[in-house]
Every structure is written in structure tokens, then in C-alpha cells.
N, C-alpha and C positions, 0 to 999 in steps of 0.2 A: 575488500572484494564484495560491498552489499550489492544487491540482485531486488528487485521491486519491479515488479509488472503487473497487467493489468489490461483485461480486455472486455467489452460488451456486448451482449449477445441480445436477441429481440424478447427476453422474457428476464432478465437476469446477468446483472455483473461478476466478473471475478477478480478477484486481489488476490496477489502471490509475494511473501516475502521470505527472503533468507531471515535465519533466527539469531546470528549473530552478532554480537555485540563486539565489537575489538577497539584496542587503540595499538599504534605503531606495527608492530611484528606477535603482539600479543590477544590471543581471544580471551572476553573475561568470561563470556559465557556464552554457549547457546541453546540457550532455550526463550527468547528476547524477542518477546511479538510487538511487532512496527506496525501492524495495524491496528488500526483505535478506530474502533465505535466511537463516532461522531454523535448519532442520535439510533433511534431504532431501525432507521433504513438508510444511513450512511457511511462508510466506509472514510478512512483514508491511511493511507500506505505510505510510510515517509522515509526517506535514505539521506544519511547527511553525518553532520558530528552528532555526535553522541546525545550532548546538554543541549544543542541545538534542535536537536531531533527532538527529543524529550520534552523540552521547555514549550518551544513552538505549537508542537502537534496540543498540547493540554490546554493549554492557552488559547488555541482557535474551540476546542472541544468544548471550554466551560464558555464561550462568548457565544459559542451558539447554544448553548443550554437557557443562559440568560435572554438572549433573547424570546426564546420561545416561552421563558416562564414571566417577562413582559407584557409578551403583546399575546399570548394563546395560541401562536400558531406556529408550527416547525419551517425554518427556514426551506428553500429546494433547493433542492440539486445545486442549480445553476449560480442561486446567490449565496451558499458557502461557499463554492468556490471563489465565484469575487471577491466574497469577505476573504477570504484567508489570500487571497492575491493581492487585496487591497492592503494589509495589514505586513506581505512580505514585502509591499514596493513602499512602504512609511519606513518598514525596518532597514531596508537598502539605503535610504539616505544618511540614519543615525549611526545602527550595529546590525550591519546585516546578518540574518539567520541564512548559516550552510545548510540549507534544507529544502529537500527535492520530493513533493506530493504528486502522488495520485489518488484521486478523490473520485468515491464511485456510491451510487447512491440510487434512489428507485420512487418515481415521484408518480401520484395516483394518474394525473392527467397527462405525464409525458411517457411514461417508463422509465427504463433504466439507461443512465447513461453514465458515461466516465471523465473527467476532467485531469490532463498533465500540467501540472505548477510546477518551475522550475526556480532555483532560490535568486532567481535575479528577478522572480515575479512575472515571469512569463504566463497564458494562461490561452489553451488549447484546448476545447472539446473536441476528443479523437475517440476512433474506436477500439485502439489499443495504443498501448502507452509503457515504457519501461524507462528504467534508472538503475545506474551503476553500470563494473563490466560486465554484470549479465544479461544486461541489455544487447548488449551486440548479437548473442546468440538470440534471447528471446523473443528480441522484435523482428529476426530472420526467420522463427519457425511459426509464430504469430502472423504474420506475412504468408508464410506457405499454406498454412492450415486454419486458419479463423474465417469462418462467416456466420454473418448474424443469426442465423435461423439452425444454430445448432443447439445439443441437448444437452443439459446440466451433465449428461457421464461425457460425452465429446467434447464440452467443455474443459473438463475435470482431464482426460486423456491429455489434452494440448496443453495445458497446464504441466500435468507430469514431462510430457516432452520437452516442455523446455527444461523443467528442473535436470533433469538428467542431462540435458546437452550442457547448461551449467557447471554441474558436477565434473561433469568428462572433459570439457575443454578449457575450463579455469585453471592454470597454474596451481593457485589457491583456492577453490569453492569450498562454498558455505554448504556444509554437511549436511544442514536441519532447514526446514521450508513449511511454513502455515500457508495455506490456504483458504480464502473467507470469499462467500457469496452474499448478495444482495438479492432481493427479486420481492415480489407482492406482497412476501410472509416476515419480509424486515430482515437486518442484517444478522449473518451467523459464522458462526466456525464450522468448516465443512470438515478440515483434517487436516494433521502434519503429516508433514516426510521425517522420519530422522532418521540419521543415517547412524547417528551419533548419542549416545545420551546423556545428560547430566549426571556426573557423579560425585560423589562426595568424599574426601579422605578420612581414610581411618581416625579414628582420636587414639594416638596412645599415653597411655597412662604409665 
């Protein structure tokens, strides 16, 4: 039941993910941030298998690191997203990666913008974007209430809104949600939701 959205506003991006980690009928854990710091002002939000998710997202993270420590200059926005589109439709032909991005980032001369990569390599600059079943609700309240010339706390508000619709109309939802922004001061962790916390079993002796 992963949940990955993602919207743009005219000063600043936001990425929202669920925190958990599951396979089959089982959670292993939730406390599991799926958003990776790409470089200091890029984001990207991945929902998919697990190792696939993992593997993939780290892999595009050190390709772009190398390149900047190449050539001197940080890739933008637009051409991570290519690379790492380029790189899912190589993998589509060999072992494709089950892995669903949104990629959101803050470039000196464009601003902020958002990119949906889908694991068949699909590749859409939009101005919100979501993956999993919590997309059905998110990208309906994102619809209702997103415009660009809103404020990081109205942003941060429609965010909660969706996590909550989430919560309430998922069968199963995912209890625990980070949320991460972008904007001119480079990417950060704004704040979690948990609804839930990690806890540890007793040891006995």
C-alpha cells in the first residue's frame, strides 16, 4: 500500500512518502525514508520492490555525484531526470527495475520543478505527480487544492490532507509519512507524521 506524491509550487517543491517498508502480508518496518537526496537541491521519491527501489534509486544517486565530480558542475533538474529515465528504458530491455520516481529539484535559472518517471521509463514534467494506491486519493485532493503561488505552511497543510485522506480511506494505509522540500536554500527534511512508532522487543534473559 506505498503512497509517493509530489507537488510544485512557484518558490519550492514537495515530496511526501509513506515510511514503510513491507513484503507480502508483512511490514518489516516503518520508519523507511524513500526519499534520497540526490545532490543538495534534488529530491527523488521512489515506490516499487524493495531491492529494486533501493538498488536503483542509489545507483542513479552515485551516477550523478560522479558526474559532477567529473565535469564541476551539478547536473539540473531536467537532465537527472533523463539520466535516470535513460538508464530505466536500458533496464526495460535487459532486467527491468519495478521502480516508480518522482524527481523534484531547484535549478538557479529555472526554479523549481517536478518530474514523474514511471518503471516502464516513462518521463513527464508535471506539476503534481503521485504513485501507489495513495495516489488515487492524492492526486484528487492535489487537484482540488494546489496552485502554484502557494506558501510553504499551505503547501505543508495539502500535504497533511492528503496523508490523512490516505490514512482514512486505505483498507491498509501506511501509518508513518516524511515529508521533504526543495527551494533556493537546497533540499531538507521538513517533518514526519507517525502515527506509529518503532519499537523494539524486550531481550529476555
Amino acid at each position: 500500500m506505498e503512497s509517493v506524491f509530489g507537488f510544485v509550487c512557484k518558490d519550492f517543491a514537495v515530496v511526501v512518502a509513506d515510511a514503510s517498508s513491507v513484503h507480502s502480508i508483512l511490514v518489516h518496518k516503518a520508519n523507511e525514508d524513500k526519499i534520497m537526496h540526490l545532490d543538495s537541491h534534488k529530491l527523488l521519491g521512489a515506490s516499487g520492490e524493495t531491492g529494486d527501489r533501493a538498488q536503483f534509486t542509489e545507483f542513479i544517486q552515485k551516477k550523478v555525484a560522479l558526474y559532477q565530480f567529473r565535469n564541476g558542475i551539478p547536473l539540473t533538474t531536467s537532465a537527472a531526470a533523463n539520466f535516470a529515465r535513460g538508464d530505466l528504458a536500458t533496464a526495460l530491455r535487459k532486467n527491468p527495475y519495478m521502480v516508480n520516481i518522482i524527481l523534484a529539484g531547484y535549478d538557479k535559472e529555472t526554479g523549481p520543478s517536478l518530474y514523474f518517471i514511471d518503471y516502464i521509463a516513462s518521463l513527464h514534467k508535471l506539476d503534481r505527480a503521485a504513485f501507489g494506491y495513495g495516489s488515487y486519493f492524492a492526486l484528487s485532493m492535489m487537484d482540488r487544492y494546489h496552485h502554484p503561488d502557494m506558501t510553504l505552511e499551505e503547501a505543508i497543510e495539502l500535504a497533511d490532507k492528503c496523508i490523512f485522506e490516505i490514512r482514512k480511506r486505505l483498507v491498509v494505509g501506511p501509518p508513518n509519512f516524511i515529508i521533504k522540500i526543495v527551494d533556493k536554500d537546497g533540499a531538507r527534511l521538513h517533518s514526519w507524521r507517525i502515527s506509529i512508532e518503532e519499537s523494539h522487543a524486550p531481550v529476555v534473559h
